[in-house]
C-alpha positions in Angstrom: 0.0 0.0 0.0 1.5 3.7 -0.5 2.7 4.8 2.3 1.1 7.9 2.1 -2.2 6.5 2.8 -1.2 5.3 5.8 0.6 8.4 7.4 -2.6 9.9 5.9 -4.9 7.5 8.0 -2.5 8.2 11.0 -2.2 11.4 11.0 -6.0 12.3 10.7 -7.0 9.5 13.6 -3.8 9.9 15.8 -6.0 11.3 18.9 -8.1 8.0 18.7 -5.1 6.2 19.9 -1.8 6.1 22.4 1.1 7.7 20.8 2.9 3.7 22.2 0.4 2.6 19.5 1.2 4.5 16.9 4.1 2.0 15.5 2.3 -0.8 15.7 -0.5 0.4 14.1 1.3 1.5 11.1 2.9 -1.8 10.9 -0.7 -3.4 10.9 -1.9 -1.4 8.2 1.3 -1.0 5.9 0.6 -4.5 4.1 -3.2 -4.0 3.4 -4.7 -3.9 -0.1 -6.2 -0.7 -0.8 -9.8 -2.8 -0.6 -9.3 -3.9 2.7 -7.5 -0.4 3.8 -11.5 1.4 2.8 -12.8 -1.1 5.8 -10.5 1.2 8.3 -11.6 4.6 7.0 -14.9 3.2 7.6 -14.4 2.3 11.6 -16.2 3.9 14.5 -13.9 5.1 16.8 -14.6 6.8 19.6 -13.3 10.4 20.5 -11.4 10.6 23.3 -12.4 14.3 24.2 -15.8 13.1 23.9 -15.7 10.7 26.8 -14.1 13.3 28.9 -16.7 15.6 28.5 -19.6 12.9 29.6 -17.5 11.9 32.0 -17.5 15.5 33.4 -21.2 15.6 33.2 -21.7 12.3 35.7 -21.6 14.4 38.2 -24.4 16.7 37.5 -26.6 13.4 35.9 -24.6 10.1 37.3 -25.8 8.3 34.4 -22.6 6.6 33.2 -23.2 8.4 29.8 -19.1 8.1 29.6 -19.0 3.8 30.1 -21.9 3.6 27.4 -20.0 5.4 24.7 -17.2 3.6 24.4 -19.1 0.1 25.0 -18.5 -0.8 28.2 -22.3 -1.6 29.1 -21.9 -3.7 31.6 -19.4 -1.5 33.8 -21.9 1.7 32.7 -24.8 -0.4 34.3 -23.0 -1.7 37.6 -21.7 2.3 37.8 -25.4 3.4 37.3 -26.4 1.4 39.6 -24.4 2.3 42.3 -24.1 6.0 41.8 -20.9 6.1 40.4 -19.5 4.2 43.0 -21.0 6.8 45.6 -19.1 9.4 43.3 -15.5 8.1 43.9 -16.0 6.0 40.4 -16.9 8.7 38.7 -14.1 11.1 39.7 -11.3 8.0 38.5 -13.0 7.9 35.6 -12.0 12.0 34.9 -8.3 10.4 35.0 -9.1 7.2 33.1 -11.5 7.6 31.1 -9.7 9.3 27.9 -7.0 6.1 27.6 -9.8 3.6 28.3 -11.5 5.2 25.2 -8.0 5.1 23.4 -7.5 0.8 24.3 -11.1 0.9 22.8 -10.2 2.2 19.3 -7.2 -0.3 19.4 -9.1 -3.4 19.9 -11.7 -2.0 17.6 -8.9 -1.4 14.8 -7.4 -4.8 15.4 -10.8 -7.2 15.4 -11.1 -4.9 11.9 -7.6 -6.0 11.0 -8.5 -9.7 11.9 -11.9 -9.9 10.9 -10.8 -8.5 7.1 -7.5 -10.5 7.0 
């Protein structure tokens, strides 16, 4: 594949992932045909900043708004359930929430890359 379609691809998604995952990921999608490369411009990944934000907002409405997004229903529902943890989840999840999202996109790339080998 050109290379420029890949530092293309990385340079427009870089904020979906680690800057540790950077490498790797290039290395993933360097040998792609360009049929299979259209299946990664197609993936839904999950903005970082985004989860912050509904993060922040858990503690006006502890909803879990931030564990939904990024598909972690069963955590969002257990930290629904209990309030956020009587709040101290939700405050952790200011600090972890952004690189949580960020493994998300990784695993989300790499099932792509697997299921479209």
């Amino acid at each position: 594949m050109d290379t420029s379609k890949v530092d293309l691809f990385l340079m427009t998604n870089a904020k979906y992932f680690e800057s540790h995952q950077i490498p790797a990921i290039k290395g993933m999608i360097q040998d792609l045909d360009d049929d299979k490369f259209i299946v990664l411009q197609t993936l839904n990944l999950k903005d970082p900043t985004v989860a912050l934000i509904l993060s922040l907002l858990n503690i006006i409405v502890p909803f879990s708004f931030d564990r939904f997004f990024i598909g972690d229903i069963g955590l969002g529902i257990i930290k629904l359930l209990t309030c956020g943890g009587l709040f101290i989840w939700i405050i952790v999840d200011w600090f972890i929430i952004m690189e949580r999202t960020r493994q998300v996109n990784f695993e989300t790339l790499q099932r792509a890359l697997m299921y479209n080998a």
